[in-house]
Biotite code that builds the C-alpha atoms (Angstrom):
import biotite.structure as struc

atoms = struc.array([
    struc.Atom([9.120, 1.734, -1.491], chain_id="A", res_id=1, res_name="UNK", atom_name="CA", element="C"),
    struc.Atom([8.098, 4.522, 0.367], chain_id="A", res_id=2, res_name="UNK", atom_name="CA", element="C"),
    struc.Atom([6.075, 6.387, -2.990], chain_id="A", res_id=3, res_name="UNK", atom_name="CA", element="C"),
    struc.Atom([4.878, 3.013, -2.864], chain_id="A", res_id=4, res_name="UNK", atom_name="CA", element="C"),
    struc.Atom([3.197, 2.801, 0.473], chain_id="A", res_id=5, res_name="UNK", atom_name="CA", element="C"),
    struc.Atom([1.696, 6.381, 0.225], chain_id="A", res_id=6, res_name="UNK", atom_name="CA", element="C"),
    struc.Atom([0.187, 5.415, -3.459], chain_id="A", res_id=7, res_name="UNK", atom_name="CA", element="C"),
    struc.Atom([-1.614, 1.867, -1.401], chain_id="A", res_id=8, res_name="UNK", atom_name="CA", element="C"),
    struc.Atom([-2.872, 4.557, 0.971], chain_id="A", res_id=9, res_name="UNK", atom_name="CA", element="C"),
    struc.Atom([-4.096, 7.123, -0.872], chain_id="A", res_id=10, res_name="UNK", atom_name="CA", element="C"),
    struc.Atom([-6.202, 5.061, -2.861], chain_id="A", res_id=11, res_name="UNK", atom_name="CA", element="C"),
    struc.Atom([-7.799, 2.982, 0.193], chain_id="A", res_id=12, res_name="UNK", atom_name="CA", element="C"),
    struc.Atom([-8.410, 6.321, 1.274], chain_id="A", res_id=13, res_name="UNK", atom_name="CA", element="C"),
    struc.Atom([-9.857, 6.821, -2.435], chain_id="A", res_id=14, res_name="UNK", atom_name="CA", element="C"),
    struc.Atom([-12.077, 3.684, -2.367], chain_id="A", res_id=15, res_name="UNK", atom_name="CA", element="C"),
    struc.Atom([-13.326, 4.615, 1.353], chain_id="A", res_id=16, res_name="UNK", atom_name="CA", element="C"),
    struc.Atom([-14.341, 8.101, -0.038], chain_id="A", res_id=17, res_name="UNK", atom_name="CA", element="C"),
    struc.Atom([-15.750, 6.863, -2.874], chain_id="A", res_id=18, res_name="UNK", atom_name="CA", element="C"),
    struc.Atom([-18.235, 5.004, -0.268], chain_id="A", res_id=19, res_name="UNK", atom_name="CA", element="C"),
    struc.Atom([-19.448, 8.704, 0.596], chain_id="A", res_id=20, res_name="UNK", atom_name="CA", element="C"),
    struc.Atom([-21.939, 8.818, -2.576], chain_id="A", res_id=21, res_name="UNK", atom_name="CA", element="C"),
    struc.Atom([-25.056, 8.130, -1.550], chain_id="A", res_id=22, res_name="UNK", atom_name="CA", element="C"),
    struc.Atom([-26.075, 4.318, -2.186], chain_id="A", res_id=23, res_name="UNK", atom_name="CA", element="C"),
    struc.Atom([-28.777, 2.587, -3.306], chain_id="A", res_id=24, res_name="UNK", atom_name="CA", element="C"),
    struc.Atom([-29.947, -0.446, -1.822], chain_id="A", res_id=25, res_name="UNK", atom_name="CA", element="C"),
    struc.Atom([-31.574, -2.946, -4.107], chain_id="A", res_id=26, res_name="UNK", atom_name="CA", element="C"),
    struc.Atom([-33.577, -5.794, -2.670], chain_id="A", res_id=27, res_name="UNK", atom_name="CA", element="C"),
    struc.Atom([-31.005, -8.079, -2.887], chain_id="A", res_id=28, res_name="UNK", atom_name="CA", element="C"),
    struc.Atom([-29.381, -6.141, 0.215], chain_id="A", res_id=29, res_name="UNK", atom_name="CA", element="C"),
    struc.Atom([-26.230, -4.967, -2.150], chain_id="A", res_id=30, res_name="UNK", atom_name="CA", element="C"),
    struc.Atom([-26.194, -1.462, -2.545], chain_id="A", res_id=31, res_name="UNK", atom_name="CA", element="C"),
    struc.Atom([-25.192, 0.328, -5.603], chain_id="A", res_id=32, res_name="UNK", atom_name="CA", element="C"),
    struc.Atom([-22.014, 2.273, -4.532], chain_id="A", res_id=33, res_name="UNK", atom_name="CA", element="C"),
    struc.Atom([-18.841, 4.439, -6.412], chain_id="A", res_id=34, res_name="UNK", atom_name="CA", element="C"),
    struc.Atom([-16.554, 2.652, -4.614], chain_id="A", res_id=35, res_name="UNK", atom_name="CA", element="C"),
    struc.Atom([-15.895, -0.252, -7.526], chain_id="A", res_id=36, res_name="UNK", atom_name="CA", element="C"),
    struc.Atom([-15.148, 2.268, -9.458], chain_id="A", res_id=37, res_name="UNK", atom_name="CA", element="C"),
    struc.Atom([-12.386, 3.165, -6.860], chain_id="A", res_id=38, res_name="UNK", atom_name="CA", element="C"),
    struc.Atom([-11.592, -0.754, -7.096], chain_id="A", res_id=39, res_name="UNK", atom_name="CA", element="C"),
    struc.Atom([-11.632, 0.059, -10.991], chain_id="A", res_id=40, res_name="UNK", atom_name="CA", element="C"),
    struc.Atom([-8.858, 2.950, -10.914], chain_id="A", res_id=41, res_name="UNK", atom_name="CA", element="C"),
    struc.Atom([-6.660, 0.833, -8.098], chain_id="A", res_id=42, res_name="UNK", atom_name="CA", element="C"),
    struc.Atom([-5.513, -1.647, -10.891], chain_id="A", res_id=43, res_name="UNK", atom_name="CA", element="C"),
    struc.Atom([-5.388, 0.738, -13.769], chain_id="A", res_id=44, res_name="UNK", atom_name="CA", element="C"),
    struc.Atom([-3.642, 3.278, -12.128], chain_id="A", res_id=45, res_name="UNK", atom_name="CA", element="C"),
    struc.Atom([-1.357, 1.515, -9.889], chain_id="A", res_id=46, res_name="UNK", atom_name="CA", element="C"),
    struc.Atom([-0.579, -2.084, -11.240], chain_id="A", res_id=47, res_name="UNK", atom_name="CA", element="C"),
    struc.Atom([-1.854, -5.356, -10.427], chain_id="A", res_id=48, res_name="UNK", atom_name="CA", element="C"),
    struc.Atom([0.081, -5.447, -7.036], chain_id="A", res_id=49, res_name="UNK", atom_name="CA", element="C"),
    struc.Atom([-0.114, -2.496, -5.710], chain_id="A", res_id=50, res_name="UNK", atom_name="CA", element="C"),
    struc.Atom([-3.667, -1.982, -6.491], chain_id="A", res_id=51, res_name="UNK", atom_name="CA", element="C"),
    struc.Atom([-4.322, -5.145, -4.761], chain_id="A", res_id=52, res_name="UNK", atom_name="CA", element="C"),
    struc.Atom([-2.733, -4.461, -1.766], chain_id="A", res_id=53, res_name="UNK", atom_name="CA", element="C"),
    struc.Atom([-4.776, -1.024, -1.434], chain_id="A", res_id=54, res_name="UNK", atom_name="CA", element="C"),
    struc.Atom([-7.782, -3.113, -2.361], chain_id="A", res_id=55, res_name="UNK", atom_name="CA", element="C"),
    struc.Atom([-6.352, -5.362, 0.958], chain_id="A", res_id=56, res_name="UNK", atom_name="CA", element="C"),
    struc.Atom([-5.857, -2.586, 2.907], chain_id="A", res_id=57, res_name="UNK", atom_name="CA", element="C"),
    struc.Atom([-9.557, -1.007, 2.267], chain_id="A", res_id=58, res_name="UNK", atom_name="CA", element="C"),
    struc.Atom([-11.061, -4.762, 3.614], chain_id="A", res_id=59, res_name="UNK", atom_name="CA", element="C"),
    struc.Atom([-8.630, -4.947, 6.568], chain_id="A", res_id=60, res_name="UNK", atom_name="CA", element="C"),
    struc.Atom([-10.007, -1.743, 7.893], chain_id="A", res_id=61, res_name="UNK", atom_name="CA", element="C"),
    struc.Atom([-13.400, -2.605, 6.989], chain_id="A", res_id=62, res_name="UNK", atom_name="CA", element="C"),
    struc.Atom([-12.660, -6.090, 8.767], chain_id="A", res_id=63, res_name="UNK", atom_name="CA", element="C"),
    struc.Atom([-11.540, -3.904, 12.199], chain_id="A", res_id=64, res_name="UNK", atom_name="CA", element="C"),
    struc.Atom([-14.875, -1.840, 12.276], chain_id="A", res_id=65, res_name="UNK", atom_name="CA", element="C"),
    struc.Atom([-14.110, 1.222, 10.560], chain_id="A", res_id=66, res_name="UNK", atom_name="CA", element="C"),
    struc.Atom([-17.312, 2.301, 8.981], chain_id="A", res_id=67, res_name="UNK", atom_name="CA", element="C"),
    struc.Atom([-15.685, 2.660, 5.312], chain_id="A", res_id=68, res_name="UNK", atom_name="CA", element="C"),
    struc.Atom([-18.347, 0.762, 2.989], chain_id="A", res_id=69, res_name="UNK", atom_name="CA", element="C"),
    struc.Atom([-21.219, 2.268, 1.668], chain_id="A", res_id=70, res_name="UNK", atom_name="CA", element="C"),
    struc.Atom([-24.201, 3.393, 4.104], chain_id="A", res_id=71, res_name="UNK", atom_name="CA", element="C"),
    struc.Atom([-21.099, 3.735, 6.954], chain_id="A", res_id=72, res_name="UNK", atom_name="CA", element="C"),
    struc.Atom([-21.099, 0.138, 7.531], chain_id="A", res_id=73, res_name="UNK", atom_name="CA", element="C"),
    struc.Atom([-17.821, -1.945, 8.721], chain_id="A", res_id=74, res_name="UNK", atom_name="CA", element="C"),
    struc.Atom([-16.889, -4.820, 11.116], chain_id="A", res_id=75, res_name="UNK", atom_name="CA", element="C"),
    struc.Atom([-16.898, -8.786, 10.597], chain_id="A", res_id=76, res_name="UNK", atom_name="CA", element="C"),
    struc.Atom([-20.012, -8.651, 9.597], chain_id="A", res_id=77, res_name="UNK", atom_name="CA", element="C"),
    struc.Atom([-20.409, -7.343, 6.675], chain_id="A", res_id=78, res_name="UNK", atom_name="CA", element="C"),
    struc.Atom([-18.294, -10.654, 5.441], chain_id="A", res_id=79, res_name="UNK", atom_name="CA", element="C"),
    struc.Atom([-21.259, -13.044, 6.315], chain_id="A", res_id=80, res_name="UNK", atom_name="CA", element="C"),
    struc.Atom([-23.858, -10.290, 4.460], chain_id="A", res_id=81, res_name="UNK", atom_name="CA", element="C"),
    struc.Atom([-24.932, -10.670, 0.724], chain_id="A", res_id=82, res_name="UNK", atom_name="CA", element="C"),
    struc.Atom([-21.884, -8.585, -0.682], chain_id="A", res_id=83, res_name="UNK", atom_name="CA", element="C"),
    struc.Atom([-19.466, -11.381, 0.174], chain_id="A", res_id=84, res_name="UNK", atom_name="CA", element="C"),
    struc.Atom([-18.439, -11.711, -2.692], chain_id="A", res_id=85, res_name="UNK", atom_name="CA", element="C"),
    struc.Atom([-17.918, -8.710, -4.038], chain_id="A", res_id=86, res_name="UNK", atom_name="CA", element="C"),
    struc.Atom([-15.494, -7.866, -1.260], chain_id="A", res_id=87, res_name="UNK", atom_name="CA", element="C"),
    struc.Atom([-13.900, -11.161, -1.704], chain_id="A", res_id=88, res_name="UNK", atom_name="CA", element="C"),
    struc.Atom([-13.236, -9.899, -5.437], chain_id="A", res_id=89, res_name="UNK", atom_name="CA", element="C"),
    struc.Atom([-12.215, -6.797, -4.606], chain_id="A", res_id=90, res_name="UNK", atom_name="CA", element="C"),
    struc.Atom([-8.496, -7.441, -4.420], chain_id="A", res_id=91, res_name="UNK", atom_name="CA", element="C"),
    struc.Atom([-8.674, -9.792, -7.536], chain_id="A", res_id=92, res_name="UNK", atom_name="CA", element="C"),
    struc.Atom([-10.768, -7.524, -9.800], chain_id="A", res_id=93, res_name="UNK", atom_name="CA", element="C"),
    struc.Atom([-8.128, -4.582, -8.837], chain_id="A", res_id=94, res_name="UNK", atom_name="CA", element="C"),
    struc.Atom([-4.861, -7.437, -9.573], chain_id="A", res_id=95, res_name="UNK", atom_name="CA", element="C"),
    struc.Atom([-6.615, -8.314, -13.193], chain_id="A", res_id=96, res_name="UNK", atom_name="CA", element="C"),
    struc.Atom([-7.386, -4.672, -14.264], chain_id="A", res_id=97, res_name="UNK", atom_name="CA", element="C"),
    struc.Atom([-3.984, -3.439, -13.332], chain_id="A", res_id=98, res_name="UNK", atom_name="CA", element="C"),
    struc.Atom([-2.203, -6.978, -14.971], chain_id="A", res_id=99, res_name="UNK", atom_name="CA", element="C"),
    struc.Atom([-4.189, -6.544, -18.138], chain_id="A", res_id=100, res_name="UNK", atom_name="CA", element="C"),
    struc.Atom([-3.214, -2.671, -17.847], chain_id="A", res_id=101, res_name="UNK", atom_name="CA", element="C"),
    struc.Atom([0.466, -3.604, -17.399], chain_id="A", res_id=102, res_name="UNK", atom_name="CA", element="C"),
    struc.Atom([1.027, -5.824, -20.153], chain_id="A", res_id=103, res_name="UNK", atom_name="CA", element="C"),
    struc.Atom([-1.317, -4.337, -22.707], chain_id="A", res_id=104, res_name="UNK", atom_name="CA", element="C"),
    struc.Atom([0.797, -2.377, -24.927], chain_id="A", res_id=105, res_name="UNK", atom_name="CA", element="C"),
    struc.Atom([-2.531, -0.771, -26.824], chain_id="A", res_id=106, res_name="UNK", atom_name="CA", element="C"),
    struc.Atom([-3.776, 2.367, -25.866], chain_id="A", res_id=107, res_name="UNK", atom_name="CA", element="C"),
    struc.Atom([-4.021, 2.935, -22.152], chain_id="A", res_id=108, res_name="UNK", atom_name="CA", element="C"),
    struc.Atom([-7.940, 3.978, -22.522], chain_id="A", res_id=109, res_name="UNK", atom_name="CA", element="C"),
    struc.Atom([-8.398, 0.580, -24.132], chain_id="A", res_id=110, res_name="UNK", atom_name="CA", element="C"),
    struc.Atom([-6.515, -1.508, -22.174], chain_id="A", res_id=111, res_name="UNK", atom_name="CA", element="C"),
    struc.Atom([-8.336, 0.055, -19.117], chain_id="A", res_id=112, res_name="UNK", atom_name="CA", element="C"),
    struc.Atom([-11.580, -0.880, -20.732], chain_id="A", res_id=113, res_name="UNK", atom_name="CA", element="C"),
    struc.Atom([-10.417, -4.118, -21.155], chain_id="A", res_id=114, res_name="UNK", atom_name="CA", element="C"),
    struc.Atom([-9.019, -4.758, -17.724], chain_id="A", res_id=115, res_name="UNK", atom_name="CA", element="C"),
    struc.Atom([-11.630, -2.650, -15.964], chain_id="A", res_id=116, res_name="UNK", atom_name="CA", element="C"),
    struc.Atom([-14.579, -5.236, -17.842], chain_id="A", res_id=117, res_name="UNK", atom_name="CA", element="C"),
    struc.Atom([-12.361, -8.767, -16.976], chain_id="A", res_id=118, res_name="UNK", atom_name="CA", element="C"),
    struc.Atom([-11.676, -7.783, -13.618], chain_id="A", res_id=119, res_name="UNK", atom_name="CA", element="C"),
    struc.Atom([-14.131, -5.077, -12.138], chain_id="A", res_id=120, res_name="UNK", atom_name="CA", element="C"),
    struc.Atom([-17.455, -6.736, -14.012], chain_id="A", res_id=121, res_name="UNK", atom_name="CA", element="C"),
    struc.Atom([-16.613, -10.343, -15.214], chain_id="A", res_id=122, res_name="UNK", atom_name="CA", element="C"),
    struc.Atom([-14.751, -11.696, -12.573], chain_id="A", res_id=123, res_name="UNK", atom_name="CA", element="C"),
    struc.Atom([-16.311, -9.750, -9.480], chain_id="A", res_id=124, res_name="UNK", atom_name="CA", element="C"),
    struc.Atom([-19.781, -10.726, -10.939], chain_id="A", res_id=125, res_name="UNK", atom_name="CA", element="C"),
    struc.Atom([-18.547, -14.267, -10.566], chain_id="A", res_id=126, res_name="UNK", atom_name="CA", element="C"),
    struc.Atom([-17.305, -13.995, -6.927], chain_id="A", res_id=127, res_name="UNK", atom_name="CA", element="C"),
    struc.Atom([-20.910, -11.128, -5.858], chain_id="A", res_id=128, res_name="UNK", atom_name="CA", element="C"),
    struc.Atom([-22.907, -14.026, -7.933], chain_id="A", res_id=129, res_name="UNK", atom_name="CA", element="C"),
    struc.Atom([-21.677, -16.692, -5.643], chain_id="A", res_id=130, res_name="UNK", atom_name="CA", element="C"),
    struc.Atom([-21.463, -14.818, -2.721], chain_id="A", res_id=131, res_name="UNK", atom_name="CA", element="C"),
    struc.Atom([-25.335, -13.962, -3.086], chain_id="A", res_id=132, res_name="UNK", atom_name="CA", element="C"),
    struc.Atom([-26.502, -16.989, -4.139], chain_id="A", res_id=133, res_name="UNK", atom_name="CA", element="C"),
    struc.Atom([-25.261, -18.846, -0.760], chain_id="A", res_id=134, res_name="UNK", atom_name="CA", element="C"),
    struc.Atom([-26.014, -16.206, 1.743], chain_id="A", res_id=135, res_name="UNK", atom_name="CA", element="C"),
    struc.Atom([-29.205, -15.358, -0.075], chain_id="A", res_id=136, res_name="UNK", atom_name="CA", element="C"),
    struc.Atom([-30.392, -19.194, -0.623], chain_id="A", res_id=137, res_name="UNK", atom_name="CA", element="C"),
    struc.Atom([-30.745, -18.784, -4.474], chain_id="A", res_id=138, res_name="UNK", atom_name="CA", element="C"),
    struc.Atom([-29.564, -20.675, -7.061], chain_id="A", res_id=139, res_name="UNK", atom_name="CA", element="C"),
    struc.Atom([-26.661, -19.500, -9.182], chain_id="A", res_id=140, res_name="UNK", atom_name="CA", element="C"),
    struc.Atom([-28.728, -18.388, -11.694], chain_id="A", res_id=141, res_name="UNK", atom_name="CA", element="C"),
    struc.Atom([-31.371, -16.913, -9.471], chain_id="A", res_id=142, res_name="UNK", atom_name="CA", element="C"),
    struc.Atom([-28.203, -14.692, -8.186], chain_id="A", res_id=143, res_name="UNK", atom_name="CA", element="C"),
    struc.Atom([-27.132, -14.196, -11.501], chain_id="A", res_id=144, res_name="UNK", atom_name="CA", element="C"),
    struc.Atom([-30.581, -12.297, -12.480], chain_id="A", res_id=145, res_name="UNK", atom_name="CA", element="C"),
    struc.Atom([-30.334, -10.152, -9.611], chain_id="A", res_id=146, res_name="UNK", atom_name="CA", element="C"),
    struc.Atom([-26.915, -9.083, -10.235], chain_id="A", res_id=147, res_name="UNK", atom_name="CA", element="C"),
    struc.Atom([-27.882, -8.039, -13.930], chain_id="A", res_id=148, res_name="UNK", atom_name="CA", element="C"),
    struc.Atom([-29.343, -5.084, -12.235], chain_id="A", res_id=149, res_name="UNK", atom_name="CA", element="C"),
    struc.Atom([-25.837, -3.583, -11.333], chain_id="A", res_id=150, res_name="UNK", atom_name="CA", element="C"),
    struc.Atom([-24.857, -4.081, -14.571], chain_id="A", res_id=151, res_name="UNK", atom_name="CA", element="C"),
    struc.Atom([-25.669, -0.883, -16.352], chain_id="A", res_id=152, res_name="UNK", atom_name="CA", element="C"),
    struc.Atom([-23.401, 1.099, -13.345], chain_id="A", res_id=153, res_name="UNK", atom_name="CA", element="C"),
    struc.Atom([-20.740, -1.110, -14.025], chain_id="A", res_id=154, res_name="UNK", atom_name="CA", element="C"),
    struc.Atom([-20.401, -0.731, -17.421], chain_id="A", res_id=155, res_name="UNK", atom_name="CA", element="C"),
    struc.Atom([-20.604, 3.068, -16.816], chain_id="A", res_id=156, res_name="UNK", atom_name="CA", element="C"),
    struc.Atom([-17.785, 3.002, -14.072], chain_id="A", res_id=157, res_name="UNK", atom_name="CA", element="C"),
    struc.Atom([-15.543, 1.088, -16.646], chain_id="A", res_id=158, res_name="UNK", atom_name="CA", element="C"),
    struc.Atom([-15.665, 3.984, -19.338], chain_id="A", res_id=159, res_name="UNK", atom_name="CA", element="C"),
    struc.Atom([-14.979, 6.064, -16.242], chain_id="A", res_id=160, res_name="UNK", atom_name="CA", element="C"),
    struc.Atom([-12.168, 4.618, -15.342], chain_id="A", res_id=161, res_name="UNK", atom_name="CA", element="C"),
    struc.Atom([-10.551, 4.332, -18.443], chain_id="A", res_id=162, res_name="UNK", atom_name="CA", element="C"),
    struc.Atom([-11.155, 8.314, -19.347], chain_id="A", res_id=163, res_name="UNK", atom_name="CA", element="C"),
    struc.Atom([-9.579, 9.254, -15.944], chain_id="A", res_id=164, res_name="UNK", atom_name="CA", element="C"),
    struc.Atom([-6.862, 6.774, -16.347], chain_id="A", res_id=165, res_name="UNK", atom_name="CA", element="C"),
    struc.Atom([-6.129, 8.192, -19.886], chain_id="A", res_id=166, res_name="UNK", atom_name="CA", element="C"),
    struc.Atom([-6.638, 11.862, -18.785], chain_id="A", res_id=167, res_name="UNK", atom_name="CA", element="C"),
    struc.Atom([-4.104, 10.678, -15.869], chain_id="A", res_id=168, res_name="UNK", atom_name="CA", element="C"),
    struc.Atom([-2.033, 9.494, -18.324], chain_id="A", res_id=169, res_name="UNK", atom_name="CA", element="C"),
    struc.Atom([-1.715, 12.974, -20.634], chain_id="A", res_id=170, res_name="UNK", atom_name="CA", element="C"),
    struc.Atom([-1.745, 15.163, -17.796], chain_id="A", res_id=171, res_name="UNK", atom_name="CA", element="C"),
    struc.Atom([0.660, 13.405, -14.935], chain_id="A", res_id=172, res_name="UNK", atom_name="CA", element="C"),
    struc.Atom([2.316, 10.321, -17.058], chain_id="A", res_id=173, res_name="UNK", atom_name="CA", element="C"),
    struc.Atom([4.926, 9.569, -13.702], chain_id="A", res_id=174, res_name="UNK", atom_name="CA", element="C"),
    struc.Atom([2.003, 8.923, -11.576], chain_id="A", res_id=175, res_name="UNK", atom_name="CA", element="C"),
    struc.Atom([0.554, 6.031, -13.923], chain_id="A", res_id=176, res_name="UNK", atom_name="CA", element="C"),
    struc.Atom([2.154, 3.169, -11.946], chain_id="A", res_id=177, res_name="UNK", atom_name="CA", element="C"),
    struc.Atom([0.526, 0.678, -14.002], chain_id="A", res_id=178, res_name="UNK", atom_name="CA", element="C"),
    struc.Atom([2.506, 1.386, -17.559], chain_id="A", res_id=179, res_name="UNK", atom_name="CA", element="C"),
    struc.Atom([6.409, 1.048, -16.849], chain_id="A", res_id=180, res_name="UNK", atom_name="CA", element="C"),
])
């Protein structure tokens, strides 16, 4: 329980720092960050759950003002801004990519791949694209051509995260939470 706990920490910690890279802000008003590749490595490293609840723990000290996203920013109201949705996601792109991690039994680059592209890129694009399209006043599909942009990153961050989760892997197998 207690390795537990300090793993949820650490990689809050991870995600926050991960918000340290300089951003870019597209006119959409959602920046381009590192830090979903920090959502990324949460599942695939730790498991669906506790990757979540790091995920959880990240937005709960967003929600109380710390200034851990991207650009510093933090409080309520970054919940009511155009990335929404993406934060909303957070915790469920993290629980996918550490599930599909879990019960994959191919190689643990692959399965990261695979987890890392269902949760951190299909499914958060659904929840950013929704999020954007109501607090931005487009249509879905409007929203859905502006996200494209991010897409290129996000593809990038996946093969990142599955060559550190495989290097983690080789080098430190006991600290891959996500493979039993």
């Amino acid at each position: 329980m207690e390795r537990s706990v300090t793993h949820i920490a650490l990689f809050a910690a991870l995600i926050a720092v991960l918000g340290l890279v300089p951003q870019i802000t597209l006119i959409t008003g959602v920046p381009i960050t590192a830090q979903s590749l920090g959502i990324m490595l949460c599942g695939t490293v730790l498991g669906a759950k506790r990757g979540a609840l790091a995920v959880l723990l990240f937005l709960l000290l967003v929600a109380l003002g710390l200034p851990l996203l991207s650009g510093g920013r933090g409080g309520l109201g970054v919940f009511a801004g155009p990335t929404v949705g993406f934060l909303i996601g957070f915790p469920i792109a993290a629980f996918v990519a550490g599930l599909v991690v879990e019960r994959s039994r191919i190689n643990i680059f692959a399965a990261s791949v695979i987890g890392t592209t269902l949760g951190g890129i299909v499914l958060l694009y659904g929840f950013g694209i929704v999020g954007m399209s109501v607090v931005l006043g487009k249509t879905l599909p409007e929203a859905a051509a502006l996200a494209l942009v991010y897409l290129p990153g996000d593809l990038i961050k996946v093969v990142l995260a599955g060559l550190i989760t495989q290097t983690l892997a080789r080098v430190r197998p006991a600290a891959l939470l996500s493979r039993p």
